[in-house]
C-alpha positions as CSV (number, residue, x, y, z in Angstrom):
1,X,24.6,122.4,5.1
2,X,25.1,118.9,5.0
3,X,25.2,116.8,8.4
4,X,27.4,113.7,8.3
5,X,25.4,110.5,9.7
6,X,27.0,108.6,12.6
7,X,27.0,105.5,13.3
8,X,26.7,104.3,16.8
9,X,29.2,100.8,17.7
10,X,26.9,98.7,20.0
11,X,29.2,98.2,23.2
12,X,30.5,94.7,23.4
13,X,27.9,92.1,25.2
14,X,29.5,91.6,29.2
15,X,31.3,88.9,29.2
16,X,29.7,85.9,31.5
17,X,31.0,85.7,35.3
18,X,33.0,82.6,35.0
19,X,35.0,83.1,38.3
20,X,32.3,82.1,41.1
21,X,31.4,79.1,39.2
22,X,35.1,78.1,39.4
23,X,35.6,79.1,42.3
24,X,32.6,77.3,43.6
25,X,34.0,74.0,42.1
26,X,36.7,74.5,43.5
27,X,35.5,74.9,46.9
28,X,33.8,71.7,46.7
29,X,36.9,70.1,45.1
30,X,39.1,71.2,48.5
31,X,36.3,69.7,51.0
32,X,36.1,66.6,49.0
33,X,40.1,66.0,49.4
34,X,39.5,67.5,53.2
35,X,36.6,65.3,54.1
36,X,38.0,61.6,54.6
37,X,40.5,63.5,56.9
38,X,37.9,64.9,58.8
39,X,36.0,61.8,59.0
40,X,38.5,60.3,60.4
41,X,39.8,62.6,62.8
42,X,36.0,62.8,64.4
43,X,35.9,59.1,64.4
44,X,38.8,58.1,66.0
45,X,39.8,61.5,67.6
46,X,37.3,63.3,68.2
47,X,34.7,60.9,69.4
48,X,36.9,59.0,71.5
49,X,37.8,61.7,73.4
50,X,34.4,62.6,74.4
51,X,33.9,59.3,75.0
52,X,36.4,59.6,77.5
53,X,35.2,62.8,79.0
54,X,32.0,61.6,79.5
55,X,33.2,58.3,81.3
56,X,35.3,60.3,83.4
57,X,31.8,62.7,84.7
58,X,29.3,59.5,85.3
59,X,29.4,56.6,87.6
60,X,29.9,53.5,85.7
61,X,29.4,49.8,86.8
62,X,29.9,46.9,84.4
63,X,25.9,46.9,84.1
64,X,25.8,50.8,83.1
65,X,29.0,50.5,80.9
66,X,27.2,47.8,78.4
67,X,23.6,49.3,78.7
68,X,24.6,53.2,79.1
69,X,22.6,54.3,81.5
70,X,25.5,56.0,84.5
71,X,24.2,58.3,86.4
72,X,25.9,62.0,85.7
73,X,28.4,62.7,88.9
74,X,30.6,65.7,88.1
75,X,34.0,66.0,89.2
76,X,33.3,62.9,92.3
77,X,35.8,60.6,89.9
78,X,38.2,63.4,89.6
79,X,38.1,63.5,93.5
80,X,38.4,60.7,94.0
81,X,41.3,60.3,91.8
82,X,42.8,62.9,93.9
83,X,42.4,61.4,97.3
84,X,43.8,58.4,96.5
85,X,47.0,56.9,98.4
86,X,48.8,56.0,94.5
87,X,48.0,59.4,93.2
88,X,50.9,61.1,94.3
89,X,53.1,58.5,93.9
90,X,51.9,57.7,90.3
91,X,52.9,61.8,89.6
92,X,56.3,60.9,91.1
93,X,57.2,57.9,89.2
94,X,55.8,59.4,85.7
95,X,57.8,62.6,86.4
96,X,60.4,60.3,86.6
97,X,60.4,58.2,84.2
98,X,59.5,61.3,81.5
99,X,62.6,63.4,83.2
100,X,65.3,60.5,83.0
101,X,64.1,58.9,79.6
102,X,63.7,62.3,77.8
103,X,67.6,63.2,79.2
104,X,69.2,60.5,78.2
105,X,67.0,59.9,75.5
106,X,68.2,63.0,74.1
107,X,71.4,63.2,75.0
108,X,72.7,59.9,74.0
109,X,70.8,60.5,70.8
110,X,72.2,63.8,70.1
111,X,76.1,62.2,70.6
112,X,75.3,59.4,67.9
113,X,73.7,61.7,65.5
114,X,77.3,63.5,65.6
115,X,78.9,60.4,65.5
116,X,77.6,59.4,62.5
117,X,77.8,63.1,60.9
118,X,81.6,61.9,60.4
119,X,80.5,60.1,57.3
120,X,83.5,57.0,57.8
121,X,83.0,53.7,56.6
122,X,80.2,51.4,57.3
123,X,78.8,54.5,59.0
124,X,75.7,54.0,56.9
125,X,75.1,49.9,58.2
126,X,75.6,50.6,61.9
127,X,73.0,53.5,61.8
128,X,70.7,51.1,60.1
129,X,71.8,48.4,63.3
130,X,70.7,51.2,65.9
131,X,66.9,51.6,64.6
132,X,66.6,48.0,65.7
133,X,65.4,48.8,69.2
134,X,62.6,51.0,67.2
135,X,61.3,48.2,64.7
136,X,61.1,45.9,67.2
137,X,57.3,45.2,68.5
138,X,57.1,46.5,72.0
139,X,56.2,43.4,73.9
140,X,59.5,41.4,72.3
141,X,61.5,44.7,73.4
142,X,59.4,44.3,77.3
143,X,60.6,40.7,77.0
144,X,63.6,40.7,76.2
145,X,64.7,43.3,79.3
146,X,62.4,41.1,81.6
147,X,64.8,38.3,80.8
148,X,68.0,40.1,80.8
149,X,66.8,41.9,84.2
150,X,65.9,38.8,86.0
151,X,67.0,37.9,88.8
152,X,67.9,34.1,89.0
153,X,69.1,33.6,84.6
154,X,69.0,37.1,83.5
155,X,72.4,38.1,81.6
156,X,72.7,41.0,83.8
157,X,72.9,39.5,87.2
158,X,75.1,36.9,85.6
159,X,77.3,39.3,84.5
160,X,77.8,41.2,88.1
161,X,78.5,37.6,89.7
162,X,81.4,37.4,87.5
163,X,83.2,40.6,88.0
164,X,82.2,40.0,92.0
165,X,79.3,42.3,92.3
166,X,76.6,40.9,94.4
167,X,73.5,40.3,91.9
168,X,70.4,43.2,91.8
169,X,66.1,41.9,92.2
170,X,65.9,44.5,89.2
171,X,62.3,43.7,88.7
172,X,60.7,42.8,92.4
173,X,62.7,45.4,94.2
174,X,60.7,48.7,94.9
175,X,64.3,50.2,95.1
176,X,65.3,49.1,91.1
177,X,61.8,48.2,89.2
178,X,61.1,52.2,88.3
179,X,65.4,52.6,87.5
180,X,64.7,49.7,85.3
181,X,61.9,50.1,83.3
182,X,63.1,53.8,82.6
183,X,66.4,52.1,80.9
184,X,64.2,49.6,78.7
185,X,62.6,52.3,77.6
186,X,65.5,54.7,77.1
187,X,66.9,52.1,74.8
188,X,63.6,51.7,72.9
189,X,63.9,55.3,72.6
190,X,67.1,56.4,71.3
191,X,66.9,55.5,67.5
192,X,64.3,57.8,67.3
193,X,66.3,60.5,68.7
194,X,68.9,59.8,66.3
195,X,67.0,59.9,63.2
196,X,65.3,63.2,63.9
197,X,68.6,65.0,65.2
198,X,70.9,63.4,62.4
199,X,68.3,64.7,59.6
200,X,68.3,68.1,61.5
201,X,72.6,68.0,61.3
202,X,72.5,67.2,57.7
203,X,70.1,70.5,56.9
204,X,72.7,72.7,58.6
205,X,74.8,73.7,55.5
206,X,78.4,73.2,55.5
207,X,79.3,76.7,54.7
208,X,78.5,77.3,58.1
209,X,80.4,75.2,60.1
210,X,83.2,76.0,57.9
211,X,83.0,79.7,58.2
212,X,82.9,78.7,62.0
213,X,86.2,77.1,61.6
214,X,87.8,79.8,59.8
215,X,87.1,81.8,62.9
216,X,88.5,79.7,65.2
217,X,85.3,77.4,66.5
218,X,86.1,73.9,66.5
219,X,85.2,70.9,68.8
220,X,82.6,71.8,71.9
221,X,82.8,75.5,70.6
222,X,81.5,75.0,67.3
223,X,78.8,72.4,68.7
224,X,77.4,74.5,71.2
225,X,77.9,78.4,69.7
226,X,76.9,77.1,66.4
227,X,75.3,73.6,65.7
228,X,73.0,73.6,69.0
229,X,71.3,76.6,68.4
230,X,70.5,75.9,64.4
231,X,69.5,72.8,65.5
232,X,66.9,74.3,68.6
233,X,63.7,73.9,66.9
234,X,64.7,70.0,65.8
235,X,65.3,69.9,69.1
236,X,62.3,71.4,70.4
237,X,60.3,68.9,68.8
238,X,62.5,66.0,69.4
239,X,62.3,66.5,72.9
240,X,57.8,67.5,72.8
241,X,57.3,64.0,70.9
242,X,59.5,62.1,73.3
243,X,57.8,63.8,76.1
244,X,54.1,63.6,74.4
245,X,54.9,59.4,73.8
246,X,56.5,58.7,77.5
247,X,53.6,59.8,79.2
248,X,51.3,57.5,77.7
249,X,54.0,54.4,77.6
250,X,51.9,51.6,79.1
251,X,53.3,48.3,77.3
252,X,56.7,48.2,78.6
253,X,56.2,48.9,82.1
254,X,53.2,46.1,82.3
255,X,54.9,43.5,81.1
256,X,58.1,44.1,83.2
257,X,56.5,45.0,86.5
258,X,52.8,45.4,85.9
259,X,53.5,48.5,88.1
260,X,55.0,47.0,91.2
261,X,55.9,45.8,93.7
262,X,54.2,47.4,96.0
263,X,53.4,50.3,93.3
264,X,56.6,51.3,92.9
265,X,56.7,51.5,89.1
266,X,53.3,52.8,88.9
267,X,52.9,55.6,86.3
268,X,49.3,57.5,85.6
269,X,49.6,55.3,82.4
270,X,49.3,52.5,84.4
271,X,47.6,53.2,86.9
272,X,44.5,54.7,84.5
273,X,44.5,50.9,83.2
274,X,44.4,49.2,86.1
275,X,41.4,51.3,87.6
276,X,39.7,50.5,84.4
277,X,40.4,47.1,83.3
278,X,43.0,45.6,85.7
279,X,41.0,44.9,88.8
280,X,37.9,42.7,89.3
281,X,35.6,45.2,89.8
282,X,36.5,47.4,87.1
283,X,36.3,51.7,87.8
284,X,35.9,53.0,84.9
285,X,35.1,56.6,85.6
286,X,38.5,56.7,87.9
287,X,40.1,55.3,85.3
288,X,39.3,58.0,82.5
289,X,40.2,60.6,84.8
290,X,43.6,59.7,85.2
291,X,43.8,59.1,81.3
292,X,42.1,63.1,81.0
293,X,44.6,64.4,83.5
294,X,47.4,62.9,81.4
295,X,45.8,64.7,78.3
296,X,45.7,67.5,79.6
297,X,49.5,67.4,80.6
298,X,50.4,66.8,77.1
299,X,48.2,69.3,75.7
300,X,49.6,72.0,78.3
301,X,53.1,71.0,76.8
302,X,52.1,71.2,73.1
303,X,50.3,74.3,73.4
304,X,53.5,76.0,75.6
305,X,55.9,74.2,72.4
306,X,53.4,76.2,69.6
307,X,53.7,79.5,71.9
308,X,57.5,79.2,71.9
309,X,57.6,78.7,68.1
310,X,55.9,81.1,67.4
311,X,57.3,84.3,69.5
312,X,60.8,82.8,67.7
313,X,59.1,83.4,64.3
314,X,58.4,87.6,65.3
């Protein structure tokens, strides 16, 4: 009885793990592409901010601010911030300024974004003429309104004496200096309201409005059963960045009225710069605690924004 020999394949050698080296390398690969971002989000971000904070919880003199050695004193420059006579006031006039800007902003943006939607002639060149108000640096824009605003040469005045209008101390009246740093800055505004809302028109595809059509939505029907909603989250943002950059606008309203007279275009914005660097005695701690409150402000705002986006995603 013969037994056949068998012969035993050695199994195949385990092939080397090259997956966590890889993935290893490619870990380091993402924080190398993610770290000059970080590094510059800490640096002029990040550190700034709590920079900010901690001025706003110490008392600092012009000594302490260059040697850094404020004593620690809680919320005292957030109450005193508080009790102040402008405090209230400033709220007012911010509130607004944001309301009316943002509105009309918005509105007159949203009308010239349809406007040009038309695609006619030379549609192209006079959209390019509207985003001059945007290019132009800030303090030529400020100028140019303090000029036409003024009340012995400026154009406007000039133009109410000859239709019979008795001229308007746009700029030293605490009844017109808010009105009329809110239309400077609704002019400055409104280009960028057009782009945004024109690019959100042209993603809406034209099946749509034409199925619209077909059944029976034309003019104001079709804008506001059909375009405005598709074009709610352009809006949405529109209107957060608008808000997010009037709070903090600054430029405009100091070089037209420096806040007056008499505080009556005082914004926080203003007023967190003149408790910090306007007066003689500088208060810096004041001063960062009206710029905190206004970060807060905008943060509450972003934060509602992202909450709303995101129960309109489920």
């Amino acid at each position: 009885m013969t037994h056949k020999a068998t012969t035993r394949v050695p199994a195949p050698a385990a092939a080397p793990r090259a997956g966590a080296p890889r993935r290893r390398g490619g870990q380091w690969t993402a924080w190398a592409f993610l770290a000059p971002v970080v590094v510059y989000l800490v640096a002029f971000y990040a550190y700034p901010l709590y920079r900010n904070l901690d001025l706003s919880l110490r008392l600092y003199t012009v000594r302490s601010f260059v040697q850094g050695d404020a004593p620690f004193s809680g919320l005292d420059n957030y109450r005193t911030v508080l009790d102040d006579a402008t405090f209230w006031p400033a709220v007012w006039h911010t509130t607004v300024f944001v309301g009316l800007s943002l509105a009309f902003q918005f509105s007159i943006g949203m009308a010239l974004a349809l406007f040009f939607h038309q695609h006619f002639r030379l549609s192209a060149t006079l959209r390019a003429l509207f985003l001059v108000p945007w290019l132009l640096p800030l303090i030529v824009s400020a100028s140019t309104w303090s000029w036409m605003l003024n009340s012995d040469s400026g154009i406007v005045n000039a133009a109410l004496r000859l239709v019979g209008l008795d001229p308007v101390n746009w700029l030293t009246s605490p009844t017109w200096s808010l009105l009329s740093v809110t239309i400077a800055n609704i002019w400055i505004g409104i280009p960028f309201n057009l782009v945004v809302l024109y690019s959100g028109l042209q993603s809406i595809p034209a099946e749509i409005s034409e199925a619209a059509a077909l059944d029976g939505a034309t003019g104001w029907s079709a804008f506001w059963r059909v375009t405005f909603p598709l074009l709610r989250p352009v809006s949405a943002i529109t209107l957060l960045l608008g808000l997010i950059y009037t709070l903090k606008v600054f430029d405009i309203i100091w070089i037209m009225t420096k806040g007056g007279p008499a505080d009556a275009s005082t914004t926080l914005a203003t007023w967190s710069y003149r408790l910090g660097f306007g007066n003689l005695l500088p208060e810096f701690g004041p001063g960062a605690a009206v710029g905190n409150l206004l970060i807060v402000v905008a943060m509450a705002f972003g934060l509602l924004y992202v909450r709303t986006q995101r129960r309109a995603a489920q």
